[in-house]
C-alpha positions as CSV (number, residue, x, y, z in Angstrom):
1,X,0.0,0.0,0.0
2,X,1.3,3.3,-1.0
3,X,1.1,5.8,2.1
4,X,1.1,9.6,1.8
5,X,2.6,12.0,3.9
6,X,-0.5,14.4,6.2
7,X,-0.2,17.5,7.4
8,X,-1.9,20.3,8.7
9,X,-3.5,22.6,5.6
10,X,-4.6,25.6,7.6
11,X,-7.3,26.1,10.6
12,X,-10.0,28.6,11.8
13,X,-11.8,29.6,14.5
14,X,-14.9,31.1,16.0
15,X,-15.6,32.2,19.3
16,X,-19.2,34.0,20.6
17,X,-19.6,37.8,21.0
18,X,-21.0,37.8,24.6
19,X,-18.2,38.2,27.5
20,X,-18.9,36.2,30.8
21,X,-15.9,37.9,33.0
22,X,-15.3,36.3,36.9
23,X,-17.0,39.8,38.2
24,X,-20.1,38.7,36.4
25,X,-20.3,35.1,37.8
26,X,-19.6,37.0,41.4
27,X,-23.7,37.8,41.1
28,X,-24.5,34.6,40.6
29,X,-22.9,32.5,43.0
30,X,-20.4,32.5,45.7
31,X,-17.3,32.9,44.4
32,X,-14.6,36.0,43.4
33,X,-12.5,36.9,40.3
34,X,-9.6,36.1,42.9
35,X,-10.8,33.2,43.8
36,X,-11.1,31.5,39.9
37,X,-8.4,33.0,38.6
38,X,-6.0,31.6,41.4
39,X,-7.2,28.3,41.2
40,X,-8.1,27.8,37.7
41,X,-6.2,31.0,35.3
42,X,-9.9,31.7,33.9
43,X,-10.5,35.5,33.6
44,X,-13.4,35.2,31.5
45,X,-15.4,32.7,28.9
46,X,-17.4,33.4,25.7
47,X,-21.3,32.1,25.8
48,X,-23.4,32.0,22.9
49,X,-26.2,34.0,21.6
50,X,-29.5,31.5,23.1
51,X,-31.2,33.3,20.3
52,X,-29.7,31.3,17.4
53,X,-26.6,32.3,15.4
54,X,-24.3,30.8,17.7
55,X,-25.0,26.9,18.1
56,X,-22.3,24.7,17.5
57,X,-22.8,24.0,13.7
58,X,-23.1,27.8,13.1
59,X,-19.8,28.5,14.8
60,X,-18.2,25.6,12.8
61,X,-19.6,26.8,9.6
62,X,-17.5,30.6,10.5
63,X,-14.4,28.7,11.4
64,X,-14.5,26.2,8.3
65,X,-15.5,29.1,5.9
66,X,-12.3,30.4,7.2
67,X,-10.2,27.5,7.2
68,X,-11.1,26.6,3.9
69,X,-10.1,30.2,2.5
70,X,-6.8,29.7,3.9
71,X,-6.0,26.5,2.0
72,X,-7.4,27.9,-0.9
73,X,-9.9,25.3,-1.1
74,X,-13.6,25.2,-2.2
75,X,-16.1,23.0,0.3
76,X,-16.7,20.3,-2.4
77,X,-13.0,19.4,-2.0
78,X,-13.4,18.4,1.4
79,X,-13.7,14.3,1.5
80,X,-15.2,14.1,5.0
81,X,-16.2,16.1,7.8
82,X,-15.2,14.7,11.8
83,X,-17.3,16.8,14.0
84,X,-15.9,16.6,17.8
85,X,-18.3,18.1,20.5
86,X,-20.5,16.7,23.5
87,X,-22.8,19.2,23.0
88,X,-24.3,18.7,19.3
89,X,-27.2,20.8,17.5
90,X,-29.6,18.4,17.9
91,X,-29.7,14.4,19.0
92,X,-30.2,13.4,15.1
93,X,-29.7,14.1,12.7
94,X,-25.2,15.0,13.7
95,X,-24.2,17.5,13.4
96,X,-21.3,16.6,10.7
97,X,-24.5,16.5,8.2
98,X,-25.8,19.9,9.5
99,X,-22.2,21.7,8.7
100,X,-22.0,20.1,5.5
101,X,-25.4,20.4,4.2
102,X,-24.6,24.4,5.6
103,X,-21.5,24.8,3.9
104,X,-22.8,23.7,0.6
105,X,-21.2,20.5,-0.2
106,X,-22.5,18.3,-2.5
107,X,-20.3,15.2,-3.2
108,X,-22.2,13.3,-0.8
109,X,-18.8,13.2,1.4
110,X,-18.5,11.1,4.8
111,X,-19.9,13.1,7.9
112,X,-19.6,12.2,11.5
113,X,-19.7,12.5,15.2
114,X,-17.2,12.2,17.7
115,X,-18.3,12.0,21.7
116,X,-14.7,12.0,23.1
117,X,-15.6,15.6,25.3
118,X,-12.4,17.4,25.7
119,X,-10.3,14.6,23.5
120,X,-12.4,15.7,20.4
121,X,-10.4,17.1,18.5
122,X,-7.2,15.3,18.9
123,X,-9.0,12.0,18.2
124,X,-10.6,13.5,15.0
125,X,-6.9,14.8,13.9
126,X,-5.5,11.5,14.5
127,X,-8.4,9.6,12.7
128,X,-8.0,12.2,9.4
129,X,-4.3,11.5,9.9
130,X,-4.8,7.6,9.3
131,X,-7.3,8.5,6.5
132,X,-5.4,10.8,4.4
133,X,-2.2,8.7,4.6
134,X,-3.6,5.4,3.1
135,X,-5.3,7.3,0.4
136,X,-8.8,7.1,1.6
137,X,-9.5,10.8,1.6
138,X,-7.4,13.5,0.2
139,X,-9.1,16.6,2.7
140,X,-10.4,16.4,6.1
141,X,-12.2,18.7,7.8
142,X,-11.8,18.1,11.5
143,X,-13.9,20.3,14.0
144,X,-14.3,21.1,17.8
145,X,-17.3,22.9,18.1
146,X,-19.1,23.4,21.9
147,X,-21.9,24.7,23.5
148,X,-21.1,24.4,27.2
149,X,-23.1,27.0,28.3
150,X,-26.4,24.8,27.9
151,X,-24.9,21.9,29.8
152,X,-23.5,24.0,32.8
153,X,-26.0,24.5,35.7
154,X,-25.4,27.9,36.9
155,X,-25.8,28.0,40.4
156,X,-22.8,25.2,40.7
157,X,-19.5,27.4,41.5
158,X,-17.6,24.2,41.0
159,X,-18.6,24.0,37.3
160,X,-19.9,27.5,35.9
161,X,-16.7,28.9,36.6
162,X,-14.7,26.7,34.1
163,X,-16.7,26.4,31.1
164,X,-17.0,28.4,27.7
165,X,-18.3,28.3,24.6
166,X,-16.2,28.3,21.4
167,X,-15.1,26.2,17.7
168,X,-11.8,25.5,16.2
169,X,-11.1,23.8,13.1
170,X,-8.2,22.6,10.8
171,X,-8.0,20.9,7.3
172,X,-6.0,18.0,7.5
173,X,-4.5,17.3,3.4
174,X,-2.2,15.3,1.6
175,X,1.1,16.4,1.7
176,X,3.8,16.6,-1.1
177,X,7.2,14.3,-0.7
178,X,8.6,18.1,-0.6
179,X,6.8,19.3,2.3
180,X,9.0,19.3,5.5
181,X,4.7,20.2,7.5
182,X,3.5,16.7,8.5
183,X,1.7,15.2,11.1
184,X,4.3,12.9,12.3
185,X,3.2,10.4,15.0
186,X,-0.2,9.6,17.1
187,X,-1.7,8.1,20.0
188,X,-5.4,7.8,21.4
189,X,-6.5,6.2,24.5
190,X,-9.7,5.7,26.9
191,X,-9.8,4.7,30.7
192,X,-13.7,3.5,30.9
193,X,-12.9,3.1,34.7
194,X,-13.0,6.7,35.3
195,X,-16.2,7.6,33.5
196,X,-17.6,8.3,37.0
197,X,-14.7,11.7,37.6
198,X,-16.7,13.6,35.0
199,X,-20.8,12.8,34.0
200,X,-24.0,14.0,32.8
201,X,-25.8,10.3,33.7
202,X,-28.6,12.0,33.0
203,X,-30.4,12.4,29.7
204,X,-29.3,9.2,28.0
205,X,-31.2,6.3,27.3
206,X,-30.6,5.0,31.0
207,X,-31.8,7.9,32.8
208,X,-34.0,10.1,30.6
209,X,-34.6,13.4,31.9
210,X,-37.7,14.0,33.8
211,X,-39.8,17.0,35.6
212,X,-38.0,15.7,38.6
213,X,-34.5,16.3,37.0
214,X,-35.1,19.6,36.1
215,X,-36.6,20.6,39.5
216,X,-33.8,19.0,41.2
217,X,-31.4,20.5,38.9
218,X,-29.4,16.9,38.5
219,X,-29.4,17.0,34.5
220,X,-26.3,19.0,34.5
221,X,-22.5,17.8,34.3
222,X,-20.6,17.1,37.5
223,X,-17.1,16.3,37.7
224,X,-14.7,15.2,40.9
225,X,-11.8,17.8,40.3
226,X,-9.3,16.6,42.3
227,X,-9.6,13.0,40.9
228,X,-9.5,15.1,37.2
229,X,-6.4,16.2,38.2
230,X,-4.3,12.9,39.2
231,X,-5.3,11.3,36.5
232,X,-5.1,14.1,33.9
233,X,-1.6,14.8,34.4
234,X,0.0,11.7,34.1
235,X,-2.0,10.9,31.2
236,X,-1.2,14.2,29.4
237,X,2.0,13.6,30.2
238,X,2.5,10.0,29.3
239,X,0.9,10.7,25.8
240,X,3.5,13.1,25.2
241,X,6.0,10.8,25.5
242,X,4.8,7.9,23.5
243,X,4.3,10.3,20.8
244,X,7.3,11.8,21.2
245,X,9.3,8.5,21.2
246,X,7.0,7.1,18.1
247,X,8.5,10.3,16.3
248,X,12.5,9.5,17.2
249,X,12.8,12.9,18.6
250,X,13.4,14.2,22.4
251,X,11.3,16.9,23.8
252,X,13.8,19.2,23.3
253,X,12.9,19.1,19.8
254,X,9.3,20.0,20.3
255,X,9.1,23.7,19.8
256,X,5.4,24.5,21.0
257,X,2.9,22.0,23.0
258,X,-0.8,23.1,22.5
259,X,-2.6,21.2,25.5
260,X,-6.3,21.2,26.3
261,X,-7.0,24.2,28.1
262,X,-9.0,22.8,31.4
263,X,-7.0,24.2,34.3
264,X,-3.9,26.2,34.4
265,X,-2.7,23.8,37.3
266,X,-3.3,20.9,35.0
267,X,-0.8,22.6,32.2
268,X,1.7,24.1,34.4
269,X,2.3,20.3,36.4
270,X,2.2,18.6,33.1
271,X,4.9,20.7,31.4
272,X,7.2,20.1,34.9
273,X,6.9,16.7,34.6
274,X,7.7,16.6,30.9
275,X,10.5,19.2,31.9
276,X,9.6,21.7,29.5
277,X,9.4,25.5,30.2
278,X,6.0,27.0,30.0
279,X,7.5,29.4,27.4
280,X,6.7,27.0,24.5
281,X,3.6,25.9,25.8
282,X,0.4,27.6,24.3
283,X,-2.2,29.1,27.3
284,X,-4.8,30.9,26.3
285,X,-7.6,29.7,29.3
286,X,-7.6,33.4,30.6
287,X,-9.3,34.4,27.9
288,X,-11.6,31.2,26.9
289,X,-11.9,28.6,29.8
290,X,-12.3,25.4,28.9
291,X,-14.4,24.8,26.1
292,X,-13.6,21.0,25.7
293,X,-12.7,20.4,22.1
294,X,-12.6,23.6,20.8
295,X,-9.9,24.5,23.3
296,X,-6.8,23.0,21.5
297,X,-7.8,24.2,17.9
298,X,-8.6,27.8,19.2
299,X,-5.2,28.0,21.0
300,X,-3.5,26.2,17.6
301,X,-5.0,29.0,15.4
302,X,-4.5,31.8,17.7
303,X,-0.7,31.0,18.1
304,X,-0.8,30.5,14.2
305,X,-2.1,34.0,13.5
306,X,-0.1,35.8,16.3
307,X,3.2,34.8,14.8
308,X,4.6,32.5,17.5
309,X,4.0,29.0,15.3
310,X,5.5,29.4,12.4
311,X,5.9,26.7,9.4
312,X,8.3,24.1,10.1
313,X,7.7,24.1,13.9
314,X,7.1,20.9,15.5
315,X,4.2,21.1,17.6
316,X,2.7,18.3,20.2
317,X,-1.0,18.7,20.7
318,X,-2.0,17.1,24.0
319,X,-5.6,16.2,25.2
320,X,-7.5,14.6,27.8
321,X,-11.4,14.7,28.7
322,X,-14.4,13.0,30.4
323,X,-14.6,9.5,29.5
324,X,-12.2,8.7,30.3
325,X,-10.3,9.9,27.1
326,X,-7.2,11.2,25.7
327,X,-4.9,11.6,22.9
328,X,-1.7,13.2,21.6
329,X,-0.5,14.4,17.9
330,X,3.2,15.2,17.4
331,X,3.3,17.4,13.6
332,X,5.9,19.5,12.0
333,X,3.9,22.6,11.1
């Protein structure tokens, strides 16, 4: 079988209007812009319009519309779309057929779902990186889309603070033997035992919502932060050695590392025990919070346009999320 090289075509992002700072969520619950900031390095999240405009498929189309600009490509060269969010348009029909029936494609390409929460992205990178390089597709669209704000109850301090709303994208491509951008090694992984650290039980098949749910206010997410944080570090960091290692490269030779922006404690331990100096590592969770799968392609394409990834950088994306999942790409910009 003839493999191809993959790389990274161009990306996009999108990000609400509406500005939710600490002071604001100081009305609503007990809490301070002190106390977040210290604990988490959130200053403030985006929240979509609830009057349309701003659900996840509409922020995806933005970001695409971008993306595709930049790689001087036309939707109808796009060979399938990978749609990563936990917090889709609708329930059927997914949301990978809304964006593509929205961005005007019409060669019938693939379209799907991915449910990896804060993973998403990574995982659909990975799977367009497998795709592309034995021939099956030529252009991937890969998409981190979220609307947190629906899923957050917000009179829980412990989970309003850290969530925002937000979409990244990227093009994943075929590569010429002449390109020194490619996405050079992968890894995915899940931990089923930990499902029970981050949950919404309710609204599935199992447990479907009820008047009782609602009244009770136990249809929202819930997550065990301190068991988050164990485990999240040592898996972030153990990704980013196997992929490292896969590449036959050190991690001195990884010039940025994009992780998943969930905590500022979370990034700052896993750099220390990779041994790398938060200088190359890409924060923007001030700004954004954590908005799950669109956190890594929003912080990929804001480093991008500000200059500080350039072409020919190797760059480690690094992800983990409820499930339990996780994944790390390793890619010469």
């Amino acid at each position: 079988m003839t493999l191809f090289k993959s790389r990274i075509l161009s990306t996009g992002m999108y990000v609400p209007n509406k500005v939710v700072h600490n002071r604001d969520l100081e009305k609503i619950v007990e809490t301070s812009d002190e106390w977040i900031f210290e604990r988490t390095g959130i200053r403030e999240r985006r929240i979509s319009s609830t009057e349309g405009g701003e659900f996840p498929s509409d922020m995806a189309l933005a970001a695409s519309l971008d993306a595709l600009k930049a790689a001087n490509l036309e939707p109808n060269d796009i060979d399938m779309i990978i749609f990563g969010s936990v917090t889709p348009d609708f329930k059927l029909p997914n949301t990978a057929c809304v964006l593509q029936q929205k961005l005007g494609i019409t060669n019938n390409c693939a379209a799907l779902d991915i449910a990896a929460a804060c993973s998403g992205f990574v995982y659909g990178v990975n799977m367009a990186d497998s795709l592309v390089k034995t021939g099956l597709m030529k252009n991937v669209l890969v998409v981190g889309s979220e609307m947190l704000s629906t899923e957050v109850d917000w009179e829980d301090r412990n989970t309003c603070i850290l969530f925002g709303d937000g979409c990244g994208v990227a093009i994943v491509g075929r590569g010429n033997d002449g390109d020194k951008s490619e996405i050079l090694s992968c890894t995915l992984g899940a931990d089923g035992k930990g499902a029970e650290f981050f949950d919404q039980p309710i609204g599935g098949a199992v447990n479907p919502i009820t008047a009782e749910h609602l009244i009770n206010r136990t249809h929202f997410m819930h997550m065990k932060g301190k068991e988050m944080f164990k485990v999240a570090t040592r898996t972030l960091a153990d990704n980013a050695r196997v992929v490292i290692e896969k590449a036959g490269l050190s991690i001195d030779d990884v010039d940025w590392v994009v992780p998943h922006q969930a905590n500022i404690r979370i990034i700052e331990t896993t750099a220390k025990l990779l041994g790398i100096n938060m200088d190359k590592v890409i924060v923007n969770i001030e700004k954004y919070g954590n908005t799950s799968a669109a956190t890594v392609p929003i912080a990929f394409h804001e480093a991008i346009a500000d200059g500080r990834i350039k072409r020919g950088d190797v760059v480690l994306f690094d992800a983990f999320g409820a499930g339990l999942t996780s994944g790390a790409t390793l890619l010469r910009y």
